[in-house]
N, C-alpha and C positions, 0 to 999 in steps of 0.2 A: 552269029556275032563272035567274034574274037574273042577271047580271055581277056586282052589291055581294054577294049572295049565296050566288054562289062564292067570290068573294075572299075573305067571310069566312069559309068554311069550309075554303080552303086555309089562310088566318091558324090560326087556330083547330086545326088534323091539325098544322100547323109546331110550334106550342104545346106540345102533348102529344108529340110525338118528340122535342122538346130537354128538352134537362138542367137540370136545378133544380141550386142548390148542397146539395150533399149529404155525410153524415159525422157525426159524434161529438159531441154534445153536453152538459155537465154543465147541469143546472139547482140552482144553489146557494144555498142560504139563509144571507141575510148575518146573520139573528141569531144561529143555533146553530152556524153551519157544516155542517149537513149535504146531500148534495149526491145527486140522481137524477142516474145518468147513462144516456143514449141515443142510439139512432143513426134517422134519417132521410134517405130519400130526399129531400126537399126541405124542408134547414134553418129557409129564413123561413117557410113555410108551419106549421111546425111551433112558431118561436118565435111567428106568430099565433096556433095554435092554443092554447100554453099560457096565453096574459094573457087571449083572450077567453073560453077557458072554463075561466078564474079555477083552475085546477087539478081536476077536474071529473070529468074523463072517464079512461078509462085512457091509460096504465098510470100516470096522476099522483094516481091514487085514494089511492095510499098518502102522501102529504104533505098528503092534504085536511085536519088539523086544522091544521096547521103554516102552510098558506096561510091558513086563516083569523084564525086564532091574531095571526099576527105581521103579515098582510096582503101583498096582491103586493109592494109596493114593497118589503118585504125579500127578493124572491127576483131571482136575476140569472141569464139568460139566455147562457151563454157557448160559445163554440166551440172544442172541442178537434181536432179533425182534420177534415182537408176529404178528400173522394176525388175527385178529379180524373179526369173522363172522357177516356179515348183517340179520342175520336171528337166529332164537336160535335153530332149526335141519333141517337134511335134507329133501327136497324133492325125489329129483331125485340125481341117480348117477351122470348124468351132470351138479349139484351142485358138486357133489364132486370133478369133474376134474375141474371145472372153479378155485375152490378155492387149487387145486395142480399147475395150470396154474398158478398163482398168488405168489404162494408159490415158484414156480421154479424161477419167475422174482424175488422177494424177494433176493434168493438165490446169484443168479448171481453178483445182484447191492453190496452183502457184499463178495464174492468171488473177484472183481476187487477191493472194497478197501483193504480188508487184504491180499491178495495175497499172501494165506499160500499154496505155493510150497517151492521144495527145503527145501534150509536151514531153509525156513521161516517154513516149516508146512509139513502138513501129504498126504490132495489135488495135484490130479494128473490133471498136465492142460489137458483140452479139445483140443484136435485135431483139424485142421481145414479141 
């Protein structure tokens, strides 16, 4: 292997060991008010995901008439909680799931107070 070669495949394992900004996010629709909320391990990637594929794919399936309806430019992309890593990359995968663990509790604690079902939102309650 080449010297540029390696390098970028040290660049590249550095990459994927570190932390994306990760945490809580509402997606809200500024015509009706009603708002999906979710959590991801990597925020921007994720507010990429929602504008290029236009609402599209899950779990934003359930606001697809609402995106078409009113169009992106009324949905707004917002950040409710960040989870802050104790560490600046990964070691192990089971780094990675403690801090999905974490991220799901996150989730939950802003799922019971905005309680965007129904009228209120896009979130489909959990079954018991």
């Amino acid at each position: 292997m080449t010297l540029e070669k390696q390098r970028k495949k040290e660049l590249a394992d550095a990459y994927a060991r570190s932390f994306r900004p990760m945490g809580v996010f509402q997606l809200r629709n500024t015509a009706n008010g009603k708002i999906y909320v979710g959590a991801a391990m990597d925020l921007d990637g994720m507010r990429n995901r929602v504008f290029f594929m236009g609402g599209q794919t899950e779990p934003f399936a359930v606001l697809r008439q609402d995106w078409r309806q009113y169009g992106p430019e009324s949905f707004a992309f917002e950040i409710l909680d960040r989870l802050d890593p104790k560490e600046d990359s990964l070691a192990s995968q089971a780094d990675l799931a403690k801090y999905k663990e974490e991220l799901d509790a996150l989730l939950e604690l802003w799922l019971e107070k905005l309680q965007p079902y129904g009228d209120r939102g896009y979130n489909k309650p959990k079954r018991s």
